[in-house]
Steps between C-alpha positions, in 0.01 A plus 500: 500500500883587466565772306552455132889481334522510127734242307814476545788423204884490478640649248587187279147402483383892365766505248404170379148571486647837276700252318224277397219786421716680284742261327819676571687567818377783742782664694469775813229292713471695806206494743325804599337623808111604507238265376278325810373280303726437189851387479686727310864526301658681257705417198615539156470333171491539166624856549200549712459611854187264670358455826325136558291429772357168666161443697366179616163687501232350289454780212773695534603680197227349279403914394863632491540481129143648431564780751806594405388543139234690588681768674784540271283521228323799630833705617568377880817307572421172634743216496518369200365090489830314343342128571361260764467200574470193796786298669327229716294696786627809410373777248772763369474819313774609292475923502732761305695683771375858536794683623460715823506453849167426706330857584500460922906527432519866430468761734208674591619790256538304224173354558332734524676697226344184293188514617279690218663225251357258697150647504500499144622132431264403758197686343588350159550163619150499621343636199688292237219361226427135645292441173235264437512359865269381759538419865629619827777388717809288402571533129515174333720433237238572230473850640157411652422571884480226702112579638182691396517781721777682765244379806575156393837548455532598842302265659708206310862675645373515889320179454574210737486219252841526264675248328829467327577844581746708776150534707409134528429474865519790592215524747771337743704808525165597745632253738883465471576926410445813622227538229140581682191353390289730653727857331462317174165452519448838545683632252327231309176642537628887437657393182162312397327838568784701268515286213214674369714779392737322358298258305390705203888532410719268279829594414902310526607522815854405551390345877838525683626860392727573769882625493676202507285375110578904359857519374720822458822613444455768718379801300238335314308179475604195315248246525238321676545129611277203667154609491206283647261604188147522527217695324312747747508862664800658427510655872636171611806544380536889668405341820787269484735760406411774790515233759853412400630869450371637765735794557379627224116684436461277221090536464576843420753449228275268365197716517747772309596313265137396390396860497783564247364252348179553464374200632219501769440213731163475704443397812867487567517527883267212496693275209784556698428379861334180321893457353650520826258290670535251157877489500562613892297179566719281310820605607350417867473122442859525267680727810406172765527248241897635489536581865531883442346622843574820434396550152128342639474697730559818352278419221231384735466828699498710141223299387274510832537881489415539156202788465266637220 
């Protein structure tokens, strides 16, 4: 299995796509860097500053709109949903800019300087009012969950038989990538055991909360952009976020912040090794699907030495 490369467009064929979806000329297509999976470019029209972006993935974007309402409803800046739409094979997304440069850009200062802001958005991301919804895992574009409970959730993402998505197949990366059947299987079976813990818990989890989706202008914090959204424990999210910034003692500005809060979360320790094994897990098969040695690697020792 070669590793996966997202669309590719000249310019000519993005502004005309701009052109056609909004009946008036577009102006200031750039592309921009970041994105595995999407094709992304900025631009102007209408007065407007917009960022579009293409996937050939089957679903892609189909809950940006009903996302993106729901968070800037409730008070968290999320890029606003301008339109979307399909050009042969390819999905787009057309987003309102959120000015700011991608957190991992600033120093370690500034970061960290930013840092209780970010504990807050975080904590009020994950407990925005999801309202009359059922369901865990991927949000559909009725604002249902895609499956009855988080243990079937899982077992759909790490399942061998996928179709139509980025994971079709992906059994072969066993034999043609550094990804080992016999490390996933045990981390397979430890993050069976775990999701016990994190069962009982449905909240909005943004699913891909690192640095390069948080957006700042260097004293404080913009916006939040690209989320993988699903409905279950919140912890998921934290999990991403510490293994990402790890120069920083992020579980402990989290816990902090939820004492300030007022908010109590049981069995934490426990909800939050299920997360890393949940997420750690996937970026395993996405670090060999890319060819990222390192990044495997690293993330596979982590997750073997995980403890109560």
């Amino acid at each position: 299995m070669t590793a996966y490369e997202k669309p590719r467009l000249d310019m000519a064929e993005v502004e005309g796509i701009l052109n056609n979806h909004f009946g008036t000329k577009a102006v200031g297509v750039k592309p921009q860097e970041g994105g595995n999976l999407s094709s992304v470019f900025s631009f102007t029209c209408n007065g407007i500053e917009g960022i579009i972006k293409f996937s050939d993935l089957e679903g892609a974007y189909e809950t940006e709109r009903y996302v993106s309402n729901l968070l800037n409803n409730q008070g968290i800046s999320y890029a606003k949903c301008l339109g979307e739409g399909k050009v042969g094979p390819l999905a787009y997304s057309i987003m309102e800019r959120i000015h700011g440069s991608n957190l991992v850009e600033y120093t370690t200062e500034e970061k960290r300087a930013q840092l209780p802001e970010l504990m807050d958005i975080l904590t009020r991301m994950n407990h925005v009012t999801v309202g009359p919804t059922s369901g865990y895992g991927w949000i559909k574009p009725t604002g249902d969950g895609t499956y009855p409970t988080w243990k079937d959730y899982m077992i759909a993402v790490f399942a061998e038989d996928q179709t139509g998505n980025f994971w079709e197949g992906w059994y072969d990366l066993f034999r043609s990538t550094c990804l080992e059947k016999d490390v996933f299987e045990e981390l397979y079976s430890r993050l069976m055991d775990f999701s016990a813990y994190n069962e009982p818990h449905r909240h909005l989890i943004h699913g891909d909360f690192h640095p390069w989706n948080i957006l700042s202008d260097g004293r404080r914090i913009t916006g939040i952009i690209d989320g993988n959204f699903a409905y279950g424990d919140f912890l998921v999210d934290l999990a991403i976020l510490k293994v990402h910034m790890g120069e920083f003692d992020i579980i402990q500005a989290y816990l902090d912040h939820q004492e300030q809060a007022g908010i109590t979360i049981p069995d934490f320790k426990e909800r939050l090794i299920g997360a890393y094994y949940f997420k750690g897990m996937d970026g395993l098969r996405f670090y060999a699907k890319m060819g990222w040695k390192d990044a495997y690697y690293y993330n596979r020792d982590f997750l073997l030495n995980l403890t109560r």
